[in-house]
C-alpha positions as CSV (number, residue, x, y, z in Angstrom):
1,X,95.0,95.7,65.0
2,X,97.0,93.9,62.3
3,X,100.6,94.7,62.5
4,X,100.6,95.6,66.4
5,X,103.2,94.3,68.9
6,X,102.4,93.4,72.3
7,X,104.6,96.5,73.1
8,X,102.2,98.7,71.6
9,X,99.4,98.4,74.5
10,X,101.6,100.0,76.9
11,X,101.6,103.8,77.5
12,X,104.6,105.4,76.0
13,X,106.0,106.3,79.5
14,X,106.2,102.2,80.3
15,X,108.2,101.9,77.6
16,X,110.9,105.0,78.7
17,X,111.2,103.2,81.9
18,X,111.6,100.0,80.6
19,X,114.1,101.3,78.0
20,X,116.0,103.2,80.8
21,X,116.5,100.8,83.3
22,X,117.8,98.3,80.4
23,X,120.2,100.9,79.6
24,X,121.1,101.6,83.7
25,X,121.3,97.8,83.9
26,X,123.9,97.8,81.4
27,X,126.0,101.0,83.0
28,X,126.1,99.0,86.5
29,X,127.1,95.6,84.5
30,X,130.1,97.7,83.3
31,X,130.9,99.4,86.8
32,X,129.7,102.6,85.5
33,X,127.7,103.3,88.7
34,X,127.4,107.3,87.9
35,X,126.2,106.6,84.9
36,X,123.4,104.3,85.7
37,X,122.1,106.6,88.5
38,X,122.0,109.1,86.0
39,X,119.8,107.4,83.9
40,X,117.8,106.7,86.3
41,X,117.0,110.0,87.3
42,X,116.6,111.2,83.5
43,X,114.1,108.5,82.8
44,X,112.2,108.8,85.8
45,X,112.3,112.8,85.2
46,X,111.1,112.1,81.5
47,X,108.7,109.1,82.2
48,X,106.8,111.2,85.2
49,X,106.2,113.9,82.4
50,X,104.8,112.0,79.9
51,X,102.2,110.3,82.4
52,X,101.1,113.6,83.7
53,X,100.8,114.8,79.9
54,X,98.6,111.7,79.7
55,X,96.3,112.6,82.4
56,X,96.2,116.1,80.9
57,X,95.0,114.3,77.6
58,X,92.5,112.3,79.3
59,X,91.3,115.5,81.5
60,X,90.4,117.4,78.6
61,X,88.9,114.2,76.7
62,X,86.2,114.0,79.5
63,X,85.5,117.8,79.8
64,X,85.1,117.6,75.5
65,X,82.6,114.6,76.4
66,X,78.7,115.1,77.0
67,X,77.5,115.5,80.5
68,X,75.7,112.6,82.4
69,X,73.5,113.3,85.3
70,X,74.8,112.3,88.4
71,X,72.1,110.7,90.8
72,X,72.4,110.8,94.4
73,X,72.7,106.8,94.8
């Protein structure tokens, strides 16, 4: 891919954590200890529902896919 940054192999949900604890990193830095902990909690919230939406995506990719036989070994 021409044009693509390293960031753009991660799954979106790496990058909301990453983003939010940069952010809750900064709140404790500045003693803003209610803060942080509520970003924290946000992110986690919002970065928890974007991987499940990702397993969803990949769920129904496999049931859209053709059927291979299992064998028994």
């Amino acid at each position: 891919m021409k044009g693509a940054t390293i960031m753009d192999n991660f799954p979106k949900y790496y990058t909301c954590l990453f983003n939010g604890v940069t952010d809750a990193i900064e709140a404790l830095q500045k003693q803003k200890y209610a803060q942080a902990q509520m970003i924290l909690i946000k992110v986690q919230q919002a970065a928890e529902e974007m991987y499940l939406a990702d397993g969803d995506k990949e769920e129904e990719e496999r049931a859209a896919a053709p059927k291979i036989i299992d064998l028994p070994c």
